[in-house]
FIMARSE-521696 format. One record per atom (N, C-alpha, C): residue number from 1; residue in three letters; atom name; y, x, z. Coordinates in nm, 3 decimals. Atoms other than C-alpha are relative to their C-alpha. Layout:
// FIMARSE-521696
<NUM, ala, CA, <Y, X, Z>>
...
***
This chain:
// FIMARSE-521696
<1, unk, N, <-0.134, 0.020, 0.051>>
<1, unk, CA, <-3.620, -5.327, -3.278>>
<1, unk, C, <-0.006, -0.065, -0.138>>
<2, unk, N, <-0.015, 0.093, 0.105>>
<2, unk, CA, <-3.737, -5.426, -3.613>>
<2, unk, C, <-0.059, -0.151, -0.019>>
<3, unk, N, <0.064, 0.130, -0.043>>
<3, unk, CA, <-3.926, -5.719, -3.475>>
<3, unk, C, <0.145, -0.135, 0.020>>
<4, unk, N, <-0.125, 0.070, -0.044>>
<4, unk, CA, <-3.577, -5.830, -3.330>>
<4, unk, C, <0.057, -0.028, -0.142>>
<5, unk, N, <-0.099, 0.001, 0.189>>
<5, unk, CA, <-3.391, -5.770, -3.677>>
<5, unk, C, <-0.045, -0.096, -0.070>>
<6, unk, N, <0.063, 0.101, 0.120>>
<6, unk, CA, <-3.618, -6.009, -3.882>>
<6, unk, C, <-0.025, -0.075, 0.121>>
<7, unk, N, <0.041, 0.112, -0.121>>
<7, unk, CA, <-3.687, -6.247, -3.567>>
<7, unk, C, <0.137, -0.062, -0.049>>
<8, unk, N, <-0.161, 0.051, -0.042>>
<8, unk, CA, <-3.266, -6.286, -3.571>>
<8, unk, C, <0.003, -0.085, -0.192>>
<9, unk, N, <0.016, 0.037, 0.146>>
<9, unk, CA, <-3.308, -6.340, -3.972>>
<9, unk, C, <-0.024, -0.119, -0.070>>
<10, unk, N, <0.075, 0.095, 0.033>>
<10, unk, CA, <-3.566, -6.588, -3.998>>
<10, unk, C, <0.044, -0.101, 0.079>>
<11, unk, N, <-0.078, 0.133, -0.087>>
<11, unk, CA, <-3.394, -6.796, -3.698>>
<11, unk, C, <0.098, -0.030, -0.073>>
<12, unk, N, <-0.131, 0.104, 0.072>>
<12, unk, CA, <-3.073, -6.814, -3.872>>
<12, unk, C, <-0.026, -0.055, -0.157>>
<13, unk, N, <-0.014, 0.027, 0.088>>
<13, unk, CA, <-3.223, -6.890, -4.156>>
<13, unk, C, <-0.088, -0.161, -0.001>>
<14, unk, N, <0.052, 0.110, -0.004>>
<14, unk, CA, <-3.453, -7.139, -4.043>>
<14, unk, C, <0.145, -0.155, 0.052>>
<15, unk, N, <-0.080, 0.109, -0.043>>
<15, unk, CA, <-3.143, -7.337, -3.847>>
<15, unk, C, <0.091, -0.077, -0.140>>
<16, unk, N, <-0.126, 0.034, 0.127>>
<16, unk, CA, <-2.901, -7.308, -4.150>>
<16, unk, C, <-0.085, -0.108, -0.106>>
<17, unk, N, <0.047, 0.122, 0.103>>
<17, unk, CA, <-3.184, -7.518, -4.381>>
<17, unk, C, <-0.011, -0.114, 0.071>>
<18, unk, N, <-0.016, 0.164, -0.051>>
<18, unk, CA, <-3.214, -7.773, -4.116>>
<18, unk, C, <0.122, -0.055, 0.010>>
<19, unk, N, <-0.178, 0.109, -0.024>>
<19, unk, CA, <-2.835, -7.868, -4.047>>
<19, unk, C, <0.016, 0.004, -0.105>>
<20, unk, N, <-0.056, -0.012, 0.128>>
<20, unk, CA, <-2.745, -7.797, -4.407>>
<20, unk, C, <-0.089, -0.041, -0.106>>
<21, unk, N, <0.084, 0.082, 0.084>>
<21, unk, CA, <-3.013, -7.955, -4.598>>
<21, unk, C, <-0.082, -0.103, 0.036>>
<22, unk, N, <0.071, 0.062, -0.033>>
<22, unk, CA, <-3.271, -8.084, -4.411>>
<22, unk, C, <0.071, -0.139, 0.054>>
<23, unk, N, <-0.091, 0.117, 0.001>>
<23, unk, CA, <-3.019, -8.318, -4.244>>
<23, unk, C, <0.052, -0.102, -0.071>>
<24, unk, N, <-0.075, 0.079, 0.107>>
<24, unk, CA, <-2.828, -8.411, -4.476>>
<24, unk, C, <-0.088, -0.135, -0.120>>
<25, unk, N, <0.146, 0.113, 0.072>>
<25, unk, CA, <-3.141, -8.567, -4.712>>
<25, unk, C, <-0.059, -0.085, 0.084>>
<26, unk, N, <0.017, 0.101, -0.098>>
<26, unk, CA, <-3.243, -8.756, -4.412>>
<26, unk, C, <0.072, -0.113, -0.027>>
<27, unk, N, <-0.165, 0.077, -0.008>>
<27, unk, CA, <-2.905, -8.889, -4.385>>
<27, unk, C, <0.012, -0.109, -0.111>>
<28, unk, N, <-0.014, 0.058, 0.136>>
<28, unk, CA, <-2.907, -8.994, -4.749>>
<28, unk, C, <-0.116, -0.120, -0.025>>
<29, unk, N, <0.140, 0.087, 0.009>>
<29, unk, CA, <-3.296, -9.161, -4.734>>
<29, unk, C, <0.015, -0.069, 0.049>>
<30, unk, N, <-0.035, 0.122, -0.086>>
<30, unk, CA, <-3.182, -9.349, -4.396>>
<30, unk, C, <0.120, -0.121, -0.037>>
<31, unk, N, <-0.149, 0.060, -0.049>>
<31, unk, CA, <-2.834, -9.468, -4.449>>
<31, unk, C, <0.057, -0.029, 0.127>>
<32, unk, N, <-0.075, 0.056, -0.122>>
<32, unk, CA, <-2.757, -9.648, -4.180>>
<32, unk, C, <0.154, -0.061, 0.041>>
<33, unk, N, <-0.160, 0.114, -0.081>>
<33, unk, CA, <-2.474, -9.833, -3.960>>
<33, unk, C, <0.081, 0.141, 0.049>>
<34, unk, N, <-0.134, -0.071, -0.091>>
<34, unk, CA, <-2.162, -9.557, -3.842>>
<34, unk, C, <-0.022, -0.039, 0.178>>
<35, unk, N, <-0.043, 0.009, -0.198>>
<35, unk, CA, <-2.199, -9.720, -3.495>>
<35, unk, C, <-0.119, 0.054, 0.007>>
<36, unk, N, <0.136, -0.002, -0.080>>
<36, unk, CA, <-2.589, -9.671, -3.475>>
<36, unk, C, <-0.024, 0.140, 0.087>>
<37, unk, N, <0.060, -0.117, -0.070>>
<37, unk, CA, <-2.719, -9.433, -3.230>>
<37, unk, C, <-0.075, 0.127, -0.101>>
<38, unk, N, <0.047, -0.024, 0.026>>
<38, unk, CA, <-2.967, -9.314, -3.479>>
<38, unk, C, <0.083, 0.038, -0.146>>
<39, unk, N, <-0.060, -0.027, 0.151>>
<39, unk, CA, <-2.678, -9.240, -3.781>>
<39, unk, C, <0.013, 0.143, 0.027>>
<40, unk, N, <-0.003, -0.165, -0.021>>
<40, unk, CA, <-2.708, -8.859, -3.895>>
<40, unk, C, <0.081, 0.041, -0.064>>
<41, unk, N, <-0.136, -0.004, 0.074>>
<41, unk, CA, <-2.395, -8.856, -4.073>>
<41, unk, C, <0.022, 0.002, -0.157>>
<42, unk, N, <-0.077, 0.019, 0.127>>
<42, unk, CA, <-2.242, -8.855, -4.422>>
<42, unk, C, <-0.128, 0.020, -0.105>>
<43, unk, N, <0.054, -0.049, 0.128>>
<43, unk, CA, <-2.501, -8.661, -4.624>>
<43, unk, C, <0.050, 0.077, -0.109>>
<44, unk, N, <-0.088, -0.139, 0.062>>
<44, unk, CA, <-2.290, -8.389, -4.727>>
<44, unk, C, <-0.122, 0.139, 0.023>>
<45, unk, N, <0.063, -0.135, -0.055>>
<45, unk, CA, <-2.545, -8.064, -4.796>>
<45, unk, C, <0.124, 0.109, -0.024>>
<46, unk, N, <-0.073, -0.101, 0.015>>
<46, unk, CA, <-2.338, -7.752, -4.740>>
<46, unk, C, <-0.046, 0.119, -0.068>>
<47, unk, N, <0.039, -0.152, 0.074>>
<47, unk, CA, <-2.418, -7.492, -5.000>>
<47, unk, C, <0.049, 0.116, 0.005>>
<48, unk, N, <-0.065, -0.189, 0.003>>
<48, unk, CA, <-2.204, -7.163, -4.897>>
<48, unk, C, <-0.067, -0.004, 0.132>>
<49, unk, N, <0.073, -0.062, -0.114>>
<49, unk, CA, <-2.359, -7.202, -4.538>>
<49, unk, C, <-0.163, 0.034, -0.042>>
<50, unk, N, <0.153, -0.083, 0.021>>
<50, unk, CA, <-2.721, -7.184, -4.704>>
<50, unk, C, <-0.020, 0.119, -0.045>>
<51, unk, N, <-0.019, -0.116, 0.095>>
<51, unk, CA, <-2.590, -6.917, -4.915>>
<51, unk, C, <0.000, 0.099, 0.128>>
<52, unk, N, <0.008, -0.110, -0.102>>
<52, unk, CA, <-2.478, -6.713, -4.632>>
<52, unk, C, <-0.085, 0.012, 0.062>>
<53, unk, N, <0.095, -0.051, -0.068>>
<53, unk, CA, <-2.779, -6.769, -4.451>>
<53, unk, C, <-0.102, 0.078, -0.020>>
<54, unk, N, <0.049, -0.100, 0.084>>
<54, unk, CA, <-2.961, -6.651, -4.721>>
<54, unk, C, <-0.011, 0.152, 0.006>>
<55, unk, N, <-0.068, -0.156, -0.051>>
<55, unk, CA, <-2.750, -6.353, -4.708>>
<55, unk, C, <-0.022, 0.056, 0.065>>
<56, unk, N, <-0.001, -0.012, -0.094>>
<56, unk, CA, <-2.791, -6.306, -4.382>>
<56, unk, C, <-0.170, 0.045, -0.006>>
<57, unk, N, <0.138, -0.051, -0.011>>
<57, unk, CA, <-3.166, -6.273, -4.418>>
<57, unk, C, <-0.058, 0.073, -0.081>>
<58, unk, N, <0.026, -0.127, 0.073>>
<58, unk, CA, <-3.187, -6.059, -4.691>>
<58, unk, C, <0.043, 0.129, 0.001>>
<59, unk, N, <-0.069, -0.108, -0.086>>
<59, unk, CA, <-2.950, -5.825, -4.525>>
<59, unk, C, <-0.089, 0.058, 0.110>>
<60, unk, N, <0.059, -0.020, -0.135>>
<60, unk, CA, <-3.165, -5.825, -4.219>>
<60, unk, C, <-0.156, 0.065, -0.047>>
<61, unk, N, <0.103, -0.095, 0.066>>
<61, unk, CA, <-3.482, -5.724, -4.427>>
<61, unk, C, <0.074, 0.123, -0.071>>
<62, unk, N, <-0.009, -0.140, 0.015>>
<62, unk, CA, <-3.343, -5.469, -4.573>>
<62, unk, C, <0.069, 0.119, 0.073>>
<63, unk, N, <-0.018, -0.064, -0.078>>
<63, unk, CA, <-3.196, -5.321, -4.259>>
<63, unk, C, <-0.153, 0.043, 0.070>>
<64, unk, N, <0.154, 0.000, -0.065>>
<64, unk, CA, <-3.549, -5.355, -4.111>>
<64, unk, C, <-0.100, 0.092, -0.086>>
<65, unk, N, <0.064, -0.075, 0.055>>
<65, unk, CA, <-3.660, -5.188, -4.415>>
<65, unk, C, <0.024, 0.181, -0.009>>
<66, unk, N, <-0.092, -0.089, -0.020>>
<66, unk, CA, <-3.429, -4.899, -4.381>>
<66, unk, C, <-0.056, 0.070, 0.152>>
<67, unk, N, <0.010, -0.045, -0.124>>
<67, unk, CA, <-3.501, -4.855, -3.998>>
<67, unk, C, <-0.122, 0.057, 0.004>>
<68, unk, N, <0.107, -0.049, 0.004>>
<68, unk, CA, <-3.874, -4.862, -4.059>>
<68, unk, C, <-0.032, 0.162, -0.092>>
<69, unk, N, <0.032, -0.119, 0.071>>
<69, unk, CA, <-3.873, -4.587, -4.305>>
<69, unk, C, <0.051, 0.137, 0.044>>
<70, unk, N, <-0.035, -0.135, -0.109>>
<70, unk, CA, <-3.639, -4.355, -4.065>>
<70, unk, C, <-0.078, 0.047, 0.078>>
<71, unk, N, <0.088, -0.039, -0.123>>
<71, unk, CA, <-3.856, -4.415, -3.755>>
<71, unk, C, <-0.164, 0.057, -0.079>>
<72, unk, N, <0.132, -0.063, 0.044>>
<72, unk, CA, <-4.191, -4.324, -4.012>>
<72, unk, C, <-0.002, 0.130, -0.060>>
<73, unk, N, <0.023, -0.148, 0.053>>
<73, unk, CA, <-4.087, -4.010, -4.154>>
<73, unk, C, <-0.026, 0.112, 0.077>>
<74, unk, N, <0.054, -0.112, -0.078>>
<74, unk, CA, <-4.200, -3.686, -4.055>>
<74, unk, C, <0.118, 0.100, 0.017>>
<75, unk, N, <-0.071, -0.151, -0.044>>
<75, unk, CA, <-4.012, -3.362, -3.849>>
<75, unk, C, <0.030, 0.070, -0.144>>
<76, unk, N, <0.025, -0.125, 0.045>>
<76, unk, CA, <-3.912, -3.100, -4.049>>
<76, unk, C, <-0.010, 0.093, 0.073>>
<77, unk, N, <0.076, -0.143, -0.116>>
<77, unk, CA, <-4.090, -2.785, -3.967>>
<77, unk, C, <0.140, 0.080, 0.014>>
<78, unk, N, <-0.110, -0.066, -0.018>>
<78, unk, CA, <-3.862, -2.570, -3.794>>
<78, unk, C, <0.011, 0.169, -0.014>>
<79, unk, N, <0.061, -0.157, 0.045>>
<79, unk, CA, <-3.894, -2.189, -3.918>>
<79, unk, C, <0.094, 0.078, 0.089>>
<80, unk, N, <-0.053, -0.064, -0.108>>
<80, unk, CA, <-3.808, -1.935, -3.614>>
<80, unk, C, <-0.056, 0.163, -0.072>>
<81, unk, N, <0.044, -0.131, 0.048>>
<81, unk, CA, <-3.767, -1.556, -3.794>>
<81, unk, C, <0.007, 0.081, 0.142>>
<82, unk, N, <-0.014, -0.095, -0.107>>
<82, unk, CA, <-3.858, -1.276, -3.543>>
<82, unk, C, <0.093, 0.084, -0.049>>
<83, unk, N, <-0.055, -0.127, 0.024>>
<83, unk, CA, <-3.599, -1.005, -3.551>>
<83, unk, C, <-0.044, 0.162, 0.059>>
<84, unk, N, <0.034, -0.110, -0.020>>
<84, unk, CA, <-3.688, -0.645, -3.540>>
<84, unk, C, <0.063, 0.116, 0.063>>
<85, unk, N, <-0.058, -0.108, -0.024>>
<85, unk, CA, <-3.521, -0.422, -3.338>>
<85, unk, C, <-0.039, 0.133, 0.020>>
<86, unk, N, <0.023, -0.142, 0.012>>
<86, unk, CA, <-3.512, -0.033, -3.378>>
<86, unk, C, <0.057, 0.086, 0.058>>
<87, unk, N, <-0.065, -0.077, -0.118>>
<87, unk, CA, <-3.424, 0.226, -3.116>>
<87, unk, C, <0.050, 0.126, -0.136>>
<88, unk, N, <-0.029, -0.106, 0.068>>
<88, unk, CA, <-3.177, 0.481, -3.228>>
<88, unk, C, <-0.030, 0.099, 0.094>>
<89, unk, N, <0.017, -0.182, -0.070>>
<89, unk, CA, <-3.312, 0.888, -3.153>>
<89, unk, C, <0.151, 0.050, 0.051>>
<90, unk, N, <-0.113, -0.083, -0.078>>
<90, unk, CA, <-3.108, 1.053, -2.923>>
<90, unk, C, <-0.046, 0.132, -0.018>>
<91, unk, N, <0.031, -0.072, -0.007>>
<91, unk, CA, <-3.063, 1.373, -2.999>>
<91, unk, C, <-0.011, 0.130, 0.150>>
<92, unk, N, <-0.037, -0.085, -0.086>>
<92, unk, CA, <-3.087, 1.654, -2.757>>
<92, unk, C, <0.095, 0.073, 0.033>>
<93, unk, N, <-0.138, -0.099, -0.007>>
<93, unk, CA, <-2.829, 1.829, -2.577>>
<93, unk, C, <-0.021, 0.116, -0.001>>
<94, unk, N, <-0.026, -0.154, 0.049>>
<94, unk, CA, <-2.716, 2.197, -2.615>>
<94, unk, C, <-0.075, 0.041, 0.180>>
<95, unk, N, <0.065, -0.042, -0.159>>
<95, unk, CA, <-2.963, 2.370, -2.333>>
<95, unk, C, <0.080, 0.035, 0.061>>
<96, unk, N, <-0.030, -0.042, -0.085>>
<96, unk, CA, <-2.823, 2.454, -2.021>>
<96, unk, C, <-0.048, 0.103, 0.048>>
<97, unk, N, <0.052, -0.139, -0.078>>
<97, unk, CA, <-2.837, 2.813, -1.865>>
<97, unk, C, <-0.072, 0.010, 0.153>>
<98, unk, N, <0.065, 0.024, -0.149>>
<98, unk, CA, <-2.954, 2.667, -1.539>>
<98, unk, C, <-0.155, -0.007, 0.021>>
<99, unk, N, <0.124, -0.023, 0.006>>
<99, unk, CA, <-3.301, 2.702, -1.408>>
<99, unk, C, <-0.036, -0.148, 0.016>>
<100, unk, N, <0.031, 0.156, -0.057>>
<100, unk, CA, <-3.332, 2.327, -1.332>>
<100, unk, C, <-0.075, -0.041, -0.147>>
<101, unk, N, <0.131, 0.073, 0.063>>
<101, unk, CA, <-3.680, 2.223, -1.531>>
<101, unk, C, <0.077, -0.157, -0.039>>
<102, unk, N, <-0.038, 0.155, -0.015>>
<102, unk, CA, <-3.564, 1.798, -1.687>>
<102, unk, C, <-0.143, -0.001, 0.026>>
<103, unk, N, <0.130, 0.043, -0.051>>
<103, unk, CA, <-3.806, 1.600, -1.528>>
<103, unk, C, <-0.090, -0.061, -0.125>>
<104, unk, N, <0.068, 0.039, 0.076>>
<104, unk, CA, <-3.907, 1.445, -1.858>>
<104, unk, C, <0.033, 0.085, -0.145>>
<105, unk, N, <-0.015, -0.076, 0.092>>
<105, unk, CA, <-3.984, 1.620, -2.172>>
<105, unk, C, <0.054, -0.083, -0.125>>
<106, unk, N, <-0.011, 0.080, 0.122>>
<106, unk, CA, <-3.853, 1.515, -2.530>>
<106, unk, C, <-0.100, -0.063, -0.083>>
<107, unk, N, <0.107, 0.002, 0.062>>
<107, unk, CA, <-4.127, 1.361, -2.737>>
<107, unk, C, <-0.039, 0.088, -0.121>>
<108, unk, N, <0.038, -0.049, 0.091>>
<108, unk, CA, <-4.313, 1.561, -2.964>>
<108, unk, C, <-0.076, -0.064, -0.076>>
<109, unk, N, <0.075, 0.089, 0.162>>
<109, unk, CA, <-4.451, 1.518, -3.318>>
<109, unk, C, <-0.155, -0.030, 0.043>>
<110, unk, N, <0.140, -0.018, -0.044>>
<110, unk, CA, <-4.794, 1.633, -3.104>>
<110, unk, C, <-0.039, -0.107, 0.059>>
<111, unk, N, <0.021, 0.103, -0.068>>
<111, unk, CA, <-4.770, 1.354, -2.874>>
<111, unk, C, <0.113, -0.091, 0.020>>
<112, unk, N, <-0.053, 0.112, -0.031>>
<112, unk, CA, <-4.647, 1.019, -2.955>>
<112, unk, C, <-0.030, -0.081, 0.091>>
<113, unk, N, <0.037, 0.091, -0.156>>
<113, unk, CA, <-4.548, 0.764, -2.687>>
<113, unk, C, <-0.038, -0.102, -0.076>>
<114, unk, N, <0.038, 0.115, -0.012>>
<114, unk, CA, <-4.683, 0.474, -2.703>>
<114, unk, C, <0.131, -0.151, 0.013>>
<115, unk, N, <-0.115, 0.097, -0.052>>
<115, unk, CA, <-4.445, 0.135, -2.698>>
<115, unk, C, <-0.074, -0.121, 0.074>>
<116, unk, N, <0.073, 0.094, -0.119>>
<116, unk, CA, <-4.520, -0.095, -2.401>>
<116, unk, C, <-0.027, -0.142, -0.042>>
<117, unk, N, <0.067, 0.085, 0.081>>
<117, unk, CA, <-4.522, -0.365, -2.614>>
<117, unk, C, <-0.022, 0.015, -0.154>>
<118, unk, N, <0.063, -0.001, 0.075>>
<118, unk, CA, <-4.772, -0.458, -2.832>>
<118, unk, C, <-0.018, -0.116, -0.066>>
<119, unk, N, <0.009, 0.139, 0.056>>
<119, unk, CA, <-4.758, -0.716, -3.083>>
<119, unk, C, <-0.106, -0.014, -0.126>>
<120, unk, N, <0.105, 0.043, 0.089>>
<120, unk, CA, <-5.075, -0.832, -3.268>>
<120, unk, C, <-0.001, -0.120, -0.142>>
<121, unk, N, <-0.058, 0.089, 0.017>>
<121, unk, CA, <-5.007, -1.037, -3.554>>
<121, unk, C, <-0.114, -0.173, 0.016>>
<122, unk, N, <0.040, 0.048, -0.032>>
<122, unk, CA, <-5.298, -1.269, -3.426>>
<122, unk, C, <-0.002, -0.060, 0.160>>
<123, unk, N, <0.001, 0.068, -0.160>>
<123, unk, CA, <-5.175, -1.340, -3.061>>
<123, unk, C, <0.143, -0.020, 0.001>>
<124, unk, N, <-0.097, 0.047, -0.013>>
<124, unk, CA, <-4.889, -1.513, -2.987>>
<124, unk, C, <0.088, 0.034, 0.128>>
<125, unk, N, <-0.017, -0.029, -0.126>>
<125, unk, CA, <-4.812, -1.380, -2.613>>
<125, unk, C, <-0.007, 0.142, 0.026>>
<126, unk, N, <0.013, -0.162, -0.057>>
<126, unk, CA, <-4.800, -0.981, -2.471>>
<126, unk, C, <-0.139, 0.017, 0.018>>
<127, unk, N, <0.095, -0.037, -0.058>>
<127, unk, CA, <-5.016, -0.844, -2.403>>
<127, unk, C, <-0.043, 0.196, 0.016>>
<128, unk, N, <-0.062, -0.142, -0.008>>
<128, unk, CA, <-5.056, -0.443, -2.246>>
<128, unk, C, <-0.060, 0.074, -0.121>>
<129, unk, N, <0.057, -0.124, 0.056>>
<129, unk, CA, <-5.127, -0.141, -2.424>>
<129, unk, C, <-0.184, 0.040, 0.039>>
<130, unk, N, <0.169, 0.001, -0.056>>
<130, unk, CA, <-5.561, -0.109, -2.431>>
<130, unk, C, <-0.018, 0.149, 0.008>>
<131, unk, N, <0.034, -0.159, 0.000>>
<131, unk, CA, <-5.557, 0.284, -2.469>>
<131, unk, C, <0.168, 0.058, 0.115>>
<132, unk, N, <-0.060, -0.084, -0.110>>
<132, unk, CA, <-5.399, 0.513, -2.125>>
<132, unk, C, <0.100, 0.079, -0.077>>
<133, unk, N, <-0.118, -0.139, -0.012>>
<133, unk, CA, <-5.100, 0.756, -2.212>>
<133, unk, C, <-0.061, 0.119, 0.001>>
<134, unk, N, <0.053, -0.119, -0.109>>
<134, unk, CA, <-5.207, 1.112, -2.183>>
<134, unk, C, <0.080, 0.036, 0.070>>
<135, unk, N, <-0.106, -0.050, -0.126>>
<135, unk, CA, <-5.065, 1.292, -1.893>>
<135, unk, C, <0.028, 0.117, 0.000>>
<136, unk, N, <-0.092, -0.084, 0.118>>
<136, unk, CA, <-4.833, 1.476, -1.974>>
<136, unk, C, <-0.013, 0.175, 0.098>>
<137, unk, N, <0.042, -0.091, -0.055>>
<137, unk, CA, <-4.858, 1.894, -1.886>>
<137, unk, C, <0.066, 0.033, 0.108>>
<138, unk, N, <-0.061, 0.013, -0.164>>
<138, unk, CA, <-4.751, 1.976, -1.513>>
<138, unk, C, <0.134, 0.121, -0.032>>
<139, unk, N, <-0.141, -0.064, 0.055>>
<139, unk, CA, <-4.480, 2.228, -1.702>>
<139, unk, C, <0.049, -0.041, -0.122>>
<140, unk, N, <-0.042, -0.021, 0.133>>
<140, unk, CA, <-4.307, 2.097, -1.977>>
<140, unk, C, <0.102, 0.083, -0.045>>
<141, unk, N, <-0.080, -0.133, 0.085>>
<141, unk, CA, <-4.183, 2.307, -2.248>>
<141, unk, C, <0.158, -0.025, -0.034>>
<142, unk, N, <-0.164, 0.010, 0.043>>
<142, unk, CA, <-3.802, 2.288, -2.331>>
<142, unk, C, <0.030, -0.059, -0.139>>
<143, unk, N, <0.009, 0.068, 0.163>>
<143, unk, CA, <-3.727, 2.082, -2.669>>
<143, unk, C, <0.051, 0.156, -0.072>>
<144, unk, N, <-0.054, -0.101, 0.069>>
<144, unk, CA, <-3.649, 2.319, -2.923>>
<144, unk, C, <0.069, -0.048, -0.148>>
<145, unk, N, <-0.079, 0.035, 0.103>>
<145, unk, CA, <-3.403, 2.289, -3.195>>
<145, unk, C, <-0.051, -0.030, -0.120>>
<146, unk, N, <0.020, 0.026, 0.106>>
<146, unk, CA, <-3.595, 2.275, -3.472>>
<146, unk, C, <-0.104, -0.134, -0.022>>
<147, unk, N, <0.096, 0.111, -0.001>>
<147, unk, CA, <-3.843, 2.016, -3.370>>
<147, unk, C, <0.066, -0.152, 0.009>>
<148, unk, N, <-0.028, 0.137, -0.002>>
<148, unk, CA, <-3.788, 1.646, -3.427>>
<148, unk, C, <-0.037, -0.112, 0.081>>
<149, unk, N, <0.057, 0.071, -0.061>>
<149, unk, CA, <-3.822, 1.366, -3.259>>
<149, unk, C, <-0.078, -0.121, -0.047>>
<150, unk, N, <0.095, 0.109, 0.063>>
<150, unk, CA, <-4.112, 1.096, -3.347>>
<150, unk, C, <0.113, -0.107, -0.015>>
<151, unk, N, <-0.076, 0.088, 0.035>>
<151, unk, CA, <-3.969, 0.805, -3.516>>
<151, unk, C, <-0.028, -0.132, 0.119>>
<152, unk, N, <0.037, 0.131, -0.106>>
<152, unk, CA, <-3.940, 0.466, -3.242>>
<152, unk, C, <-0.049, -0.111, -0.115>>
<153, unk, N, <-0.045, 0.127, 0.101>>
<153, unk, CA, <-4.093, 0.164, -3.367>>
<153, unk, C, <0.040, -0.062, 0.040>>
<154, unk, N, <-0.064, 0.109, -0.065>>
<154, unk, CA, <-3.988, -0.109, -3.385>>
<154, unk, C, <0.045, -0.090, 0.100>>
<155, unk, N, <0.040, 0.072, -0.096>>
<155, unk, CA, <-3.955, -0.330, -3.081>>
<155, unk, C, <-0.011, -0.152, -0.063>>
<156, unk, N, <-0.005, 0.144, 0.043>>
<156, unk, CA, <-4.071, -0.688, -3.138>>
<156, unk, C, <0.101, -0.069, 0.105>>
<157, unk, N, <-0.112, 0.101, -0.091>>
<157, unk, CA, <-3.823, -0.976, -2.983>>
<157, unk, C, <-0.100, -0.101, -0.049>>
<158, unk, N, <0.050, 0.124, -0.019>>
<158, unk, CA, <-3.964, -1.307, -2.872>>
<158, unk, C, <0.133, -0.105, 0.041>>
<159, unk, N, <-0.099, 0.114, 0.016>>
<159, unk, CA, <-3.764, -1.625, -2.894>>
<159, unk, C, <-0.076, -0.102, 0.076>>
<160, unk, N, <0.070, 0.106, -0.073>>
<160, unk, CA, <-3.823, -1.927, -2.690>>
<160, unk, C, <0.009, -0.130, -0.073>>
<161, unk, N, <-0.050, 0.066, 0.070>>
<161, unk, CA, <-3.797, -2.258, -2.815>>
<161, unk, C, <0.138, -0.084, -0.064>>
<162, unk, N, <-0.128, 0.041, 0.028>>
<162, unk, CA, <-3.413, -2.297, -2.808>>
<162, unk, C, <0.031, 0.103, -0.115>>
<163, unk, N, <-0.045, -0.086, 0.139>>
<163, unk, CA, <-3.409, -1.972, -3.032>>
<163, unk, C, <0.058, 0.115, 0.109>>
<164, unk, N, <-0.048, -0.127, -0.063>>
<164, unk, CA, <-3.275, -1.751, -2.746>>
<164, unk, C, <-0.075, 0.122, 0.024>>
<165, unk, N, <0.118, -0.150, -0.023>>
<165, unk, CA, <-3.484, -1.409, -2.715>>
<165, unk, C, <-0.035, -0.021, 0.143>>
<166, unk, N, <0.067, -0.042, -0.095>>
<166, unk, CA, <-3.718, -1.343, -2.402>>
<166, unk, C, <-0.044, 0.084, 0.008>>
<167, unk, N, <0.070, -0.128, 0.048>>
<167, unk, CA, <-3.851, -1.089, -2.278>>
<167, unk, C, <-0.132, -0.034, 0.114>>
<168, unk, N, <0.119, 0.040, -0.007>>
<168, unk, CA, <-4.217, -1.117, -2.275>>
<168, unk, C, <-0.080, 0.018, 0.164>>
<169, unk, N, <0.013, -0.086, -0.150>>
<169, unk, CA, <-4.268, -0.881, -1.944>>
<169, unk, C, <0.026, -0.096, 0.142>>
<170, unk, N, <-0.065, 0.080, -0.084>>
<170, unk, CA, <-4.071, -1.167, -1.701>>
<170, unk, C, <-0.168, -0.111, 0.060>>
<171, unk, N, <0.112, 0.109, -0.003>>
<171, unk, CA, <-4.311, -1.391, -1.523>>
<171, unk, C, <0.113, -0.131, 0.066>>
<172, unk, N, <-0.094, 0.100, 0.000>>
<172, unk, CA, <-4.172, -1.727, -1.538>>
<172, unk, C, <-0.033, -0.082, 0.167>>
***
């Protein structure tokens, strides 16, 4: 494209010195007869058409210079923050008088869970948990009021390259 731009430049600038000067001094060196075949007319040079052609080609370089320096600059880097999300603790409800065991116990301070994902800050992709769960006792105990529940961490969020979150687990 900038080949074209200064190609279009240098043509009109080359035509405009031949009809408008080059001619014309001919014209003036020959003289000649009005009837002859070979008369190149008056010998009038036109100085606002050289001007404009001028114009015309110094315009056209510095569009060309302009274009080149857009198409050579570099990206800016595009900075993608992870956001951190944090599970809120649920507390426990007021026990029930019923004999019905919950199938899952509350976590204790004794045994934290584990979060299924794991984010390294040297890998860019999931990857599982390398240490098993223990398994958990074949009766669990009933939460009790005074005990707390382990803090959640964080969960990491992954972004794709539009910026929308994924979730890492999906196989594409």
């Amino acid at each position: 494209m900038i080949g074209v731009i200064l190609a279009e430049g240098i043509w009109g600038l080359i035509i405009a010195v031949t009809n408008n000067l080059v001619l014309p001094l001919l014209a003036r060196t020959m003289g000649g007869d009005v009837q002859s075949p070979l008369y190149l007319g008056k010998g009038d040079i036109n100085l606002p058409a050289l001007f404009m052609a001028v114009l015309e080609f110094c315009f056209a370089g510095i569009v060309a210079v302009a274009l080149n320096s857009w198409v050579q600059r570099k990206p800016k880097a595009i900075r993608i923050k992870s956001v951190s999300v944090t599970a809120i603790p649920v507390r426990p409800s007021a026990p029930s008088r019923s004999p019905v065991v919950p199938a899952q116990a509350a976590p204790s301070a004794a045994a934290p869970v584990a979060s299924p994902l794991v984010a390294r800050p040297s890998e860019q992709y999931w990857s599982p948990p390398a240490a098993s769960q223990p398994k958990a006792a074949a009766q669990p105990s009933p939460p009790q009021a005074s005990a707390k529940p382990a803090k959640a961490k964080p969960k990491e969020v992954y972004y794709n390259i539009v910026g929308e979150p994924i979730n890492p687990t999906e196989d594409e």
